[in-house]
C-alpha positions in Angstrom: -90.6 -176.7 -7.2 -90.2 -174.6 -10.5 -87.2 -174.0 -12.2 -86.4 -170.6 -14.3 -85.8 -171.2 -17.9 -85.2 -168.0 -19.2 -84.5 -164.7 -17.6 -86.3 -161.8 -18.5 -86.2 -159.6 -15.4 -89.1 -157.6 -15.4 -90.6 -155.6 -13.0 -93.7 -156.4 -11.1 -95.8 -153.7 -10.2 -98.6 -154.1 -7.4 -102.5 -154.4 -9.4 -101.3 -156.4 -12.1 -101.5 -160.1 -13.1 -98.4 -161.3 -15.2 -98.9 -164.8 -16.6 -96.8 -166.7 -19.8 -99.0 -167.7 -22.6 -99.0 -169.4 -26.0 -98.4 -167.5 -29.0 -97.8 -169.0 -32.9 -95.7 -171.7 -30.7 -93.9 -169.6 -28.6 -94.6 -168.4 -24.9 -94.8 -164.7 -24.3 -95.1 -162.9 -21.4 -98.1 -160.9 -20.4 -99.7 -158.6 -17.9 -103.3 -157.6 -16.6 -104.6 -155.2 -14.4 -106.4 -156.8 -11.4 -109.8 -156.1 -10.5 -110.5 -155.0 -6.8 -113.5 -154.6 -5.0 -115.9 -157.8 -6.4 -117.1 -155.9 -9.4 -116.9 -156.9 -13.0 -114.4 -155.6 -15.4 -115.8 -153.6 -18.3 -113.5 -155.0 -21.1 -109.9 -156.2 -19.3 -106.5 -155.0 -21.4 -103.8 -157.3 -21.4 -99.8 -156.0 -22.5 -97.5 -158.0 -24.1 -94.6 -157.8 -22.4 -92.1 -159.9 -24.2 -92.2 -163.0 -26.7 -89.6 -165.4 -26.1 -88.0 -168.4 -28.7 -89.2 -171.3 -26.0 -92.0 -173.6 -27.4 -94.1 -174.5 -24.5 -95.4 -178.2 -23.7 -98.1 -177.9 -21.4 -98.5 -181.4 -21.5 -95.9 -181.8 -18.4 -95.1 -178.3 -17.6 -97.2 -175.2 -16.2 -95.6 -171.7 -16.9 -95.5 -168.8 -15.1 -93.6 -166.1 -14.5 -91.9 -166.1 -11.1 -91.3 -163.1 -8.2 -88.2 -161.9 -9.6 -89.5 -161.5 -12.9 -88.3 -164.1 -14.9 -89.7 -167.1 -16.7 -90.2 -170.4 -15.1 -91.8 -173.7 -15.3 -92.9 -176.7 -13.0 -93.6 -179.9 -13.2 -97.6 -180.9 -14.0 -99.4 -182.7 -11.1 -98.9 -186.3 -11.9 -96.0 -186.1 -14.2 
C-alpha cells in the first residue's frame, strides 16, 4: 500500500501518462500522451509538471503519482 508524501493536486486528464522521475536529485512530476491504437509514436513529448525538494531512493521505494494527483511512494517488493 502507498503512502502520499507530498501533495501536489494535479489534475489528470484522460490520454495521458503521469509518472515521478529523477531530476539533479530531486523527483519531478511528469506527463505523456498515450498512444492508442498499436501504432508507434513518431517522437513522444513529455511536460514537466512540477519539481519537488524530495530526493528519491529507489533503492526501497517506487514513485508514482497517485489518482488524486498527488505524489506517493510504496514500498519495493522485498523490502
Amino acid at each position: 500500500m502507498g503512502k502520499k508524501i507530498e501533495r501536489l493536486g494535479i489534475t489528470k486528464e484522460k490520454g495521458w501518462l503521469y509518472y515521478a522521475k529523477n531530476k539533479g536529485g530531486r523527483l519531478a512530476v511528469y506527463r505523456s500522451k498515450m498512444n492508442r491504437g498499436g501504432g508507434k509514436m513518431s517522437s513522444p513529448k513529455r511536460e514537466e509538471l512540477k519539481v519537488t525538494r524530495i530526493t528519491p531512493d529507489y533503492d526501497k521505494y517506487i514513485y508514482y503519482v497517485d489518482g488524486d494527483g498527488d505524489l506517493a511512494r510504496a514500498p519495493r517488493a522485498g523490502q
